[in-house]
N, C-alpha and C positions, 0 to 999 in steps of 0.2 A: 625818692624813697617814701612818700606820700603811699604808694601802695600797699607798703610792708604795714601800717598802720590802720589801712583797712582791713587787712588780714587779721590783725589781731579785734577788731571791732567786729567781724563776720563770726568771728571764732566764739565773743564771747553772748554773740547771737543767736549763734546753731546751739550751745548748749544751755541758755535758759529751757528752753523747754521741758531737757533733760533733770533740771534742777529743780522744776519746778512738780516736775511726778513725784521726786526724790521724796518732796516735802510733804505730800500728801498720803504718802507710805501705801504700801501695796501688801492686802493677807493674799494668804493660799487658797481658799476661796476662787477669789480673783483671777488668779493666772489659771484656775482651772478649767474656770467658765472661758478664760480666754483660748486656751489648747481644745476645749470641745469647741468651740464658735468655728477655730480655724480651721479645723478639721472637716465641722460639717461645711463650712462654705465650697463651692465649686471653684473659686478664680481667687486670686492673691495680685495682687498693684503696688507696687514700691519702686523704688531707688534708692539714688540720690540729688543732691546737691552738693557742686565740687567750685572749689574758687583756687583759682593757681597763682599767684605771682613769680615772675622769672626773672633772676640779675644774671643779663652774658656780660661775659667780661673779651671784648672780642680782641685778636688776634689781627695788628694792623699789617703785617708782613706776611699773613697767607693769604695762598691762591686762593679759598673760596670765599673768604674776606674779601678781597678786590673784585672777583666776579660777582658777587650778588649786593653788595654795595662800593659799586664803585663812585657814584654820583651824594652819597652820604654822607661827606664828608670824615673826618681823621677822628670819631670818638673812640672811647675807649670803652664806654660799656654800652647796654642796650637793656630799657626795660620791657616785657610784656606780660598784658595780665587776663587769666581764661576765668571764664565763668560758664560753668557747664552743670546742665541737666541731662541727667538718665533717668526715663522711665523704661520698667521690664511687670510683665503681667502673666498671668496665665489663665487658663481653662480648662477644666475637667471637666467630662461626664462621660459614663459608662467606658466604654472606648474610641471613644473619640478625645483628643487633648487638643491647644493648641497653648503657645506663644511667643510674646514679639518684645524686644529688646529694641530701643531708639535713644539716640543723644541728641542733645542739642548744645551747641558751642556759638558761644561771646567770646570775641578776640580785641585786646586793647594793643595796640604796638605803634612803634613813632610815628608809619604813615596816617593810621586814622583805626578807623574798628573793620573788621568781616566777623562774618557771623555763617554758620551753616549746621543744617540739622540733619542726619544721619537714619536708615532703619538699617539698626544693627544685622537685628535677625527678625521675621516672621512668618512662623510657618505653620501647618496643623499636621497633626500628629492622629491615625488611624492602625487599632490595634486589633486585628479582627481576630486572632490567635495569640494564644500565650506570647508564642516563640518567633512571632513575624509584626512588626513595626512598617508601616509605611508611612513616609512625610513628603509634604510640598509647602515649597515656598522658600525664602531666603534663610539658607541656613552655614552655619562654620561648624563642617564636619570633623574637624582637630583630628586629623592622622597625624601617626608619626608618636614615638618615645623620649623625643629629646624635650629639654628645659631650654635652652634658650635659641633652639633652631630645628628645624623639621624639613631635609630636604626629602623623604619622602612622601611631605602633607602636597597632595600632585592637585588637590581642589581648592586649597585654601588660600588667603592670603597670607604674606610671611608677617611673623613675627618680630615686633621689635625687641632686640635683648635688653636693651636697659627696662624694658617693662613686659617681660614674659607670659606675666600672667594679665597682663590685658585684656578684655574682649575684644573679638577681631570681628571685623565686617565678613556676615557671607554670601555667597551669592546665589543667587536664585536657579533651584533642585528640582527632582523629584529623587528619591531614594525609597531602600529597600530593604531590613536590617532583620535576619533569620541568625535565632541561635541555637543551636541543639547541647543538653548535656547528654555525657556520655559516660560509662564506666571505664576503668582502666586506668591506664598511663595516661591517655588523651581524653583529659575530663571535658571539654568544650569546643565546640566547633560553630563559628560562625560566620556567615558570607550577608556581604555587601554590598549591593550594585547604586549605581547613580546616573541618572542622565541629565548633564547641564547646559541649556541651549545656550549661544550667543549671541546678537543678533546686536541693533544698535543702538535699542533702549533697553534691552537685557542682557546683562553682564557681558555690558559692551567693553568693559576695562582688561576684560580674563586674554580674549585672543584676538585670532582670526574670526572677524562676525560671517553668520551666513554657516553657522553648523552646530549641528547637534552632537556632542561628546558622550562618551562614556566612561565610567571608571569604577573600578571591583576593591572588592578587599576579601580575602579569607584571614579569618581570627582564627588561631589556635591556642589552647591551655594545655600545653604538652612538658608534664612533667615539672611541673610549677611553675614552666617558662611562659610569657605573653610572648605569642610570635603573629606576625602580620606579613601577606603579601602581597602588594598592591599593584596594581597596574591603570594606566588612562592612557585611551585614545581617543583621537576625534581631527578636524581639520585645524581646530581654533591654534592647538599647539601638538606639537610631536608625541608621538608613541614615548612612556614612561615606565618605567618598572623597579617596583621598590620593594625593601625589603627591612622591618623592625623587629628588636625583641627587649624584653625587662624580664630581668629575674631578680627575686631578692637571695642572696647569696647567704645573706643572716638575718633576724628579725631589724637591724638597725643599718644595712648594708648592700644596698640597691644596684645593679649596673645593668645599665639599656645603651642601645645603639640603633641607628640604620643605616641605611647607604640607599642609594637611586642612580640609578640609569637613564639618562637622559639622550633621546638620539639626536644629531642632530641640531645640535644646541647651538644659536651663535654666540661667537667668539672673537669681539670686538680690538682692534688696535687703533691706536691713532698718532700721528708725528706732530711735531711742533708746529708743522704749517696747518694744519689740522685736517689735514686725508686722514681718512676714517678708511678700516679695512676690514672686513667681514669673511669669516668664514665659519661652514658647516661642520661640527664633529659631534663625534660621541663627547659625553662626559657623565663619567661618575664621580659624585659626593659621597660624603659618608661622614658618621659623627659616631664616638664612641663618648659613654658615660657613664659617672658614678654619681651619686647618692649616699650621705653617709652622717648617722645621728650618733653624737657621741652623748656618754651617762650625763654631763652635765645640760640636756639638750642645744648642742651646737649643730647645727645645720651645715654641712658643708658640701655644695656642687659642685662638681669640676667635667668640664667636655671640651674634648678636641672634635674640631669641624673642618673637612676639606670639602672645599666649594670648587668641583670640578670644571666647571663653568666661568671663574670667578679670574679678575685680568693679573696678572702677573707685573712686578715691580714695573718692567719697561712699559707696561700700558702704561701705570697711571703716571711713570716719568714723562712719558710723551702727552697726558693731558696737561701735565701742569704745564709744560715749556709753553705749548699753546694758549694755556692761559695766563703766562709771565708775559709770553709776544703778544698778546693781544690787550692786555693792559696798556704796555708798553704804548703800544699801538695808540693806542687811547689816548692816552696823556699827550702826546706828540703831536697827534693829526685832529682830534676831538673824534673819529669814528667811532660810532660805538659798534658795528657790524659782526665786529670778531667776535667780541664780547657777549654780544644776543647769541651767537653758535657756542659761544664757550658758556654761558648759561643754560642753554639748554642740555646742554653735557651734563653740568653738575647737576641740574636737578632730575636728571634721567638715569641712565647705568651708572655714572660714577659717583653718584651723591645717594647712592643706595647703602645703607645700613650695610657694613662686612660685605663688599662687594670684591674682596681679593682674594685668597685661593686658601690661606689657612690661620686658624685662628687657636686661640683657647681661651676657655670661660671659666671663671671661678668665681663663688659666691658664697659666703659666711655669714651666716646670719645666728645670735642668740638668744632663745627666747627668756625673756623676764631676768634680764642679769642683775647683781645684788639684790633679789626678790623684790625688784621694783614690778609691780602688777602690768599687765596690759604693754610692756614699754617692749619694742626687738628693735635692735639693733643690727644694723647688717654692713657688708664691703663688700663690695662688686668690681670685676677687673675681668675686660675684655684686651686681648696682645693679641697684636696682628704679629703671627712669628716669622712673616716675611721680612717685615721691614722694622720686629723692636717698637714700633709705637704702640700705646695705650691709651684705656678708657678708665679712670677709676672712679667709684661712686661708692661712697661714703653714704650710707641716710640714716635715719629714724625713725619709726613710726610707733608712737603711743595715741591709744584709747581710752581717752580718761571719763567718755562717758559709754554707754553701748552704744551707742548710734552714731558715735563721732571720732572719726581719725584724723588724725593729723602726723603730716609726712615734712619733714622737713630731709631735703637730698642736696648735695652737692655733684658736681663732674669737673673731674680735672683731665685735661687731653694731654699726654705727652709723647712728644716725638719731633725730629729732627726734620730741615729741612727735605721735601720730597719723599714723607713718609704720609701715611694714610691719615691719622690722626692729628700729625702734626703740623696738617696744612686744611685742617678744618675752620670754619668761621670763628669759632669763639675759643680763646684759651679754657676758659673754666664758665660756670653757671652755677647759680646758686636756688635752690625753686622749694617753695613750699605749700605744699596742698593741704586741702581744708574739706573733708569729706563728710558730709549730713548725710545718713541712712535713714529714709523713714517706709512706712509700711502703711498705706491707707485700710481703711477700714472696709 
């Protein structure tokens, strides 16, 4: 518990600074020279600095408890602790723009430290017309209307729901972004094309390498409705075609949706002994949602998600028997053979965030309750309504200085033997982040 002690010693590190301008008081003057400076400057350079400590409380009777530490002996919890930089920058001039987003991650965990350093996004931006935008380089184009799932973002990487609003790694573009206004009923009209190679040092993770893909979008403002229709091809993965909208219904009263068509998609089984079965179909997803501010500002999300694509109770019954026999296995013979296949299962399709067929999200969040300044409180609760398990997440986050957040989150999994949730590695986790915002000069 040594860690939780440096968190509080980082914490009251990242805000002297802040304390220390407090003290030196700031006129209007000041901030004005400061808002003209920023303004004329061409480029802005910031981040942060984030420090995470994590308590798992692990689960000694699940499957993905015994597959991924089998040889770790019988504990009951598990500490680790991240120490992470973000730098994001930009460029302006005339019409030309560019910028690039990068992380960098410190990992402390039982076995020893990794470390790995990320380019989120970097790409320049050319604007030879009002109304036409051209870019290249690494970029996360965010299709799609939903909060905590997008199956028709057919470029992106997916997101994670317990952290929605993330920045997500993109991959390396060219793109094309025309808009026209218009009078009438259909006040906007915009189209979107992209072409994303892959090959085996470029966004060699997306597909099939050895092809060049394409993918469209047309934006419509039809009637105060946001509508999207999207489509990708290419060899890397299958023909796509999707389709979003948001309307707000009331000033305080939001509801978007999409769906996707996937051709062609596979559609993995597996039995106890662990034959693996593969087959080709269509599948369509689709997510419906609301959005919804009530007078006392409460925030409340709610979306139902079908993941057409996504395995069905007997799939993941049949991964776990295979990973109960091959523990099994283990303990009896010392092999670990099964175990390494039944590893790489879980950390492939079946160890994918909502990887089964239907879900619902809900999320309540309020800002500033009993007029405590800067403090939101929030509850989070992902139900897999196949199989009754859940995800719930309880947090906090206050900003007691500008520059400084701090989250304190829990997760508790619940669910019965042979359910999604309830045979994940860790019963519950407890993690608190330590967020430094600064803005170079």
């Amino acid at each position: 518990m040594r860690g939780w002690g440096a968190a509080l010693l980082l914490v009251l590190l990242l805000a002297s600074p802040a304390l220390a301008a407090e003290s030196g008081g700031i006129s209007l003057s000041d901030i004005e020279k400061e808002i003209a400076g920023a303004a004329a400057k061409p480029y802005s350079l910031g981040g942060f600095l984030e420090f995470e400590p994590t308590l798992f409380g692990l689960d000694r009777e699940a499957a993905f408890r015994r597959i991924r530490q089998f040889e770790k002996g019988e504990g009951g919890t598990m500490e680790q602790y991240d120490f992470g930089l973000r730098l994001e920058g930009s460029y302006r001039k005339d019409n030309l723009s560019a910028f690039f987003r990068a992380d960098g991650q410190l990992r402390r965990v039982q076995d020893g430290w990794t470390h790995s350093t990320t380019l989120m996004e970097g790409y320049a931006s050319l604007k030879p017309h009002p109304s036409l935008v051209l870019d290249a380089g690494k970029k996360a184009v965010k299709w799609g209307k939903g909060y905590a799932w997008n199956p028709a973002s057919f470029i992106d990487r997916p997101k994670n729901p317990e952290d929605p609003e993330e920045a997500l790694e993109g991959f390396t573009l060219a793109s094309a972004d025309y808009v026209k206004s218009l009078p009438g009923p259909l006040k906007t009209v915009g189209l979107t094309g992209v072409l994303l190679p892959v090959h085996e040092d470029v966004n060699g993770d997306f597909g099939v390498t050895g092809h060049l893909n394409g993918a469209a979008k047309l934006y419509l403002l039809l009637y105060d409705t946001d509508i999207d229709f999207m489509f990708f091809g290419g060899g890397s993965r299958s023909n796509r075609y999707g389709f979003d909208f948001s309307r707000n219904i009331t000033p305080n009263f939001e509801a978007h949706g999409e769906a996707a068509l996937v051709t062609d998609a596979e559609r993995r089984s597996i039995g106890p002994s662990g034959r693996i079965t593969i087959r080709e179909t269509d599948a369509v997803s689709w997510l419906l949602g609301v959005r919804y501010l009530t007078e006392k500002e409460t925030t409340w999300i709610a979306e139902y998600y079908h993941n057409g694509a996504g395995f069905k109770r007997d799939d993941l019954k049949g991964f776990l028997d295979f990973a109960d026999n091959s523990y099994e296995g283990f303990r009896r013979t010392g092999s670990k053979a099964a175990l390494f296949r039944t590893s790489e299962l879980a950390n492939g399709p079946f160890g994918r965030p909502n990887s089964m067929r239907d879900y619902f999200y809900l999320r309540a969040s309020q800002k500033e309750p009993f007029d405590i300044l800067y403090l939101t409180p929030a509850v989070t609760s992902i139900v897999n309504l196949q199989d009754g398990s859940l995800n719930v997440l309880p947090e906090i986050v206050y900003s007691p200085k500008q520059n400084l957040e701090l989250r304190l989150r829990a997760g508790f999994l619940v669910g019965g033997k042979d359910s999604e949730f309830g045979e994940k590695q860790n019963d519950y986790r407890v993690e608190f982040r330590v967020r430094y915002f600064f803005q170079l000069p």
